[in-house]
C-alpha positions, 0 to 999 in steps of 0.5 A: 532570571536567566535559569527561568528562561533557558528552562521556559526555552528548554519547555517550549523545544521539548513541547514543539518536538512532541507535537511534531512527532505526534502529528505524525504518529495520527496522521491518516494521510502519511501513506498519500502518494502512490507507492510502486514495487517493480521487478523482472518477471521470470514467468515469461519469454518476454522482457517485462516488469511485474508491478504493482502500486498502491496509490493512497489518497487524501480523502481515505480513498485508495486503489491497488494495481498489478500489471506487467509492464514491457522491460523496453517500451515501459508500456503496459502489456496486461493487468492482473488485477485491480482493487479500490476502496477505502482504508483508514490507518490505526497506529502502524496499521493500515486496514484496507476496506475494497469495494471493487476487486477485479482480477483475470481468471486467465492469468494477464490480460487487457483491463476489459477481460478483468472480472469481479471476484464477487461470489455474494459474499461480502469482501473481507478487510484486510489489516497491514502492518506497514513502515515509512523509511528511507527519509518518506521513499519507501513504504514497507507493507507486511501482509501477516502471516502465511495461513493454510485456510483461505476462507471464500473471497477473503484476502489470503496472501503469503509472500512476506513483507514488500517495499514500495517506493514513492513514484508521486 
C-alpha cells in the first residue's frame, strides 16, 4: 500500500512540473512588461544615454522607442524613432507586425519632427528570436543575421543580439 501511494505522489509531482513548465513554454505574454537597454552615446558632445525599450502588452499590442535621454537631468533630450504594433510569440520567437514606424530623417529630434517610414509599400514583419534570464529581468533579443540586401521598408538591422532589462 504504501509503494502505491509514494508512486501516485511521485505522478502527481512529476504531472504539476509538466505543467508549470509547459504554461510557460505557451505563454504569449511571458515577454509583458517594458524592457529597457540604456547606454552612453559616444556621438555626441553632451552627456547623454541612448535608449531604447520595448514595452509588451498583455492584449498582443507592443511599442518600441529610441530616444536619447540627458546623463544629468534623466530627461528626454530627443527620439530617434517609434514603432507599435501588434506581436505574437511562437516557441522562443517573437514575430513582430508594426502598424506605425516613425523615425527622424534628421537623425534626433523632438517626437513632433518624426515622420512615417511609408513609402506605399507594405511593412514587413519581422521575427526575433529572444531569451528571458536572469530569474525574468533580462530579455535577450537576437535580430538575426547581417544581410548585404535590405529590401524597400523591410526591417534590416546588423547589431547582433541586445539585452533589456525589465523596468515595470
Amino acid at each position: 500500500m504504501k509503494n502505491v501511494i509514494y508512486f501516485l505522489l511521485t505522478c502527481f509531482l512529476m504531472l504539476s512540473t509538466a505543467c508549470e513548465n509547459g504554461d510557460e513554454e505557451t505563454d504569449p505574454n511571458i515577454v509583458k512588461g517594458t524592457w529597457e537597454l540604456s547606454k552612453e552615446d559616444e556621438s555626441d558632445d553632451q552627456e547623454v544615454y541612448y535608449v531604447e525599450t520595448y514595452t509588451f502588452m498583455a492584449d498582443g499590442t507592443y511599442e518600441n522607442r529610441a530616444f536619447n535621454r540627458d546623463a544629468e537631468s534623466g530627461e528626454l533630450s530627443c527620439y530617434y524613432r517609434i514603432s507599435s504594433g501588434t506581436y505574437n510569440r511562437s516557441g522562443n520567437k517573437l514575430i513582430l507586425n508594426a502598424s506605425v514606424r516613425l523615425y527622424n530623417p534628421e537623425n534626433c529630434g523632438s517626437e513632433e519632427e518624426l515622420v512615417d517610414y511609408d513609402d506605399g509599400e507594405p511593412i514587413d514583419s519581422i521575427e526575433l528570436i529572444f531569451e528571458i534570464t536572469n530569474q525574468g529581468t533580462e530579455l535577450t533579443l537576437d535580430y538575426g543575421p547581417c544581410s548585404d540586401m535590405c529590401p524597400p521598408n523591410a526591417f534590416c538591422i546588423c547589431i547582433g543580439p541586445q539585452t533589456y532589462t525589465k523596468v515595470d
